[in-house]
C-alpha positions in Angstrom: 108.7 118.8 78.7 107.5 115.5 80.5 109.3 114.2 83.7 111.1 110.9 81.6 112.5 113.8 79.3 113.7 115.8 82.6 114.9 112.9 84.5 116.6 111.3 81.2 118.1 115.5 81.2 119.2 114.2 85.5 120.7 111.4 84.6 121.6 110.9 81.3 121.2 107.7 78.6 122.5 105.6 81.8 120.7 104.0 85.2 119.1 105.1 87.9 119.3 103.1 91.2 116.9 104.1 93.5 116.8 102.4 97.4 115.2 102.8 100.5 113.6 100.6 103.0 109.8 99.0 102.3 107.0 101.2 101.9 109.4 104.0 101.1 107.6 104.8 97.7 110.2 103.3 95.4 107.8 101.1 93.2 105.4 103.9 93.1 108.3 106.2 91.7 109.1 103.5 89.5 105.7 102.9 88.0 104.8 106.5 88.0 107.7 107.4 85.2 107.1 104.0 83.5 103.4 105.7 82.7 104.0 108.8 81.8 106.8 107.5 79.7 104.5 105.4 77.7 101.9 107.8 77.4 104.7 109.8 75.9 104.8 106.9 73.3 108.2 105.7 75.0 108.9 102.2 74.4 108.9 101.0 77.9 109.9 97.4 79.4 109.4 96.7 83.3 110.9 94.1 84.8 109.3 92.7 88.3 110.9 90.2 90.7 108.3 90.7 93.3 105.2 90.6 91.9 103.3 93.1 94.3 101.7 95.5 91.4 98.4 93.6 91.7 96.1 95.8 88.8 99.0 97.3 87.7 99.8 94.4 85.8 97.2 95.3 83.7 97.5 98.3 83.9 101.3 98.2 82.3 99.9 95.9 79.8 97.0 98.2 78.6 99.7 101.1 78.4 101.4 98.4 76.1 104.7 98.1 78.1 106.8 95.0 77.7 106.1 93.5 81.5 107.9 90.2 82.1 107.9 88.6 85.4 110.4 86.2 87.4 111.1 85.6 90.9 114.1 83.7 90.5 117.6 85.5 89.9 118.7 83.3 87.2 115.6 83.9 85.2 116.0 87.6 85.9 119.6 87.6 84.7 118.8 85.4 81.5 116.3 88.3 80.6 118.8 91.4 81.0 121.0 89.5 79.0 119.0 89.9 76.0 116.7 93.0 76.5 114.4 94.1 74.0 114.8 97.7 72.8 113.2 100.3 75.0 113.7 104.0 75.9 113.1 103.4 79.4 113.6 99.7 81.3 112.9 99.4 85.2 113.9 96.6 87.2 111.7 96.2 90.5 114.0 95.2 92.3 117.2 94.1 92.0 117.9 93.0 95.7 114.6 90.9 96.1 115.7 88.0 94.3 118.8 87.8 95.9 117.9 88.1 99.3 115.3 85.6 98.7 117.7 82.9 97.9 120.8 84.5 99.9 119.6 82.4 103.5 119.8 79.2 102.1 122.6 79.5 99.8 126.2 78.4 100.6 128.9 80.7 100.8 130.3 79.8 97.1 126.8 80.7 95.8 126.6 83.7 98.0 129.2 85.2 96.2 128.0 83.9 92.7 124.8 86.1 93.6 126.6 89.5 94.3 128.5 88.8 90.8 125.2 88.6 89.2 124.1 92.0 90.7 126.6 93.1 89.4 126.2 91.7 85.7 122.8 92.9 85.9 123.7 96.4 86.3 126.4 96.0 83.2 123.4 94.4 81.1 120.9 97.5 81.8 124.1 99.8 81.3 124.7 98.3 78.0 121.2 98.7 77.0 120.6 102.2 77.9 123.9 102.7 76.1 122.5 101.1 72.8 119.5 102.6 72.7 119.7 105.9 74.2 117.7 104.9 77.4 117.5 105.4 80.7 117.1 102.7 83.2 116.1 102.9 87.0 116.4 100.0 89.4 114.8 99.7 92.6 116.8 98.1 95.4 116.4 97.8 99.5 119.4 98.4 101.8 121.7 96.1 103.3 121.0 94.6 106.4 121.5 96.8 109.6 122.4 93.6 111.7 125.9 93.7 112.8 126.7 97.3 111.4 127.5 100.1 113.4 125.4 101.9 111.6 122.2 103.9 111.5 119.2 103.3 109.0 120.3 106.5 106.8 123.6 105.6 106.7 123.2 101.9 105.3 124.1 101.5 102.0 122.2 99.8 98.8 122.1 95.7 99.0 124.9 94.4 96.5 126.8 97.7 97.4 130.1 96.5 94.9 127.5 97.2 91.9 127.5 100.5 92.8 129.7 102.2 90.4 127.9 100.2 87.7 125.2 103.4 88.2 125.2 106.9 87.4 123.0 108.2 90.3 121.6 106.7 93.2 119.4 108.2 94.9 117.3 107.4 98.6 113.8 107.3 99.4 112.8 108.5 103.0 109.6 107.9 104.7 108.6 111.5 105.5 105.3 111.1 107.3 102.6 108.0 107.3 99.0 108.1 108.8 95.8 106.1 108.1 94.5 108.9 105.4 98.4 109.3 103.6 102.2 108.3 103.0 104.8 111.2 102.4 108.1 110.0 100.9 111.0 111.9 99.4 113.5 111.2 97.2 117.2 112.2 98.1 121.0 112.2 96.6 122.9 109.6 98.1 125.6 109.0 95.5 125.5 111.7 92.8 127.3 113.4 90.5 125.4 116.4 90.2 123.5 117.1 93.6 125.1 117.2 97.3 124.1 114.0 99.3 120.6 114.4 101.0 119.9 117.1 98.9 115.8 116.4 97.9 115.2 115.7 94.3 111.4 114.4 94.6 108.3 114.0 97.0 105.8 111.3 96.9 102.4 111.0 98.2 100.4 107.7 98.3 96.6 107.6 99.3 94.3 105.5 98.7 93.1 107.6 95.6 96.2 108.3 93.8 99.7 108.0 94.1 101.8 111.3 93.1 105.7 112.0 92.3 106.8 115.5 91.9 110.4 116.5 90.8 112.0 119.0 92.4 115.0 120.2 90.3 
């Protein structure tokens, strides 16, 4: 059985919201099932608002996965509103857009922006729905400034879209040195595992990047 099958078995035909703070892994989870799904002859489309894959781009592309690009929300939303069919979709990532305009942006359109997080999650939800897919979204947590909070404890960045997914899950900078980066992937909001239980490890060298499921 290949890992898209088991996580599809985790979380159902429904989405996956994965956050953590930068350099956490989350991309590399992302990319890593977005392979082996379409070497699984998957139908995959990947969705990038950042545009840090560098070869991967071409990479995607040779593995013939539907790769469309935008750094603005609007575009982003236009897109989700009219997916292709797919058996998996990623969005990478879901809070960059926003937070990218959010600074400049009065409160009115502030508020218009969370809505749209919001409407994204709906459109992926629909989709996975239609087709019998599974989604994951990559996202970054809020803002610690002016929380009372500690880094583990801060929630996903347009937090009210929340419900809109059936797990989310946190990625956790485990250890980082010049030769390695060791991440893991934990419950945060689940409906099948205890929060912080660990669900995946990551490893990132410069050779290879590795994602290993653990239930």
């Amino acid at each position: 059985m290949d890992d898209v099958t088991k996580l599809k078995q985790l979380v159902g035909n429904d989405t996956l919201e994965i956050f953590g703070p930068s350099g956490s892994g989350k991309t590399t989870f992302a990319l890593y099932f977005a392979y082996v799904a379409a070497v699984n002859d998957y139908k995959v489309c990947y969705i990038d608002s950042e545009r840090n894959l560098n070869e991967d781009v071409e990479e995607l592309k040779k593995h013939n996965i539907t790769y469309f690009y935008a750094p603005r929300l609007q575009d982003i939303v236009n897109y989700c509103a009219n997916l292709p069919k797919a058996d998996l979709y990623v969005l990478d990532s879901i809070g960059f857009p926003v937070l990218a305009e959010y600074a400049s942006a009065s409160m009115r359109e502030k508020g218009d922006m969370l809505l749209k997080c919001v409407a994204l999650t709906q459109y992926l939800k629909i989709a996975t729905w239609k087709n019998d897919a599974l989604a994951i979204v990559t996202n970054q947590p809020v803002s610690e400034f002016g929380k009372n909070l500690t880094e583990d404890q801060l929630p996903p960045f347009g937090d009210k879209s929340k419900f809109g997914y059936k797990e989310i899950w946190r990625t956790y900078i485990v250890q980082q040195n010049s030769e390695k980066t060791e991440c893991a992937v934990k419950a945060w909001r689940s409906r099948k595992f205890a929060k912080g239980k660990t669900l995946a490890q990551i490893t990132i060298t410069d050779q290879e990047r590795k994602v290993e499921l653990l239930v």
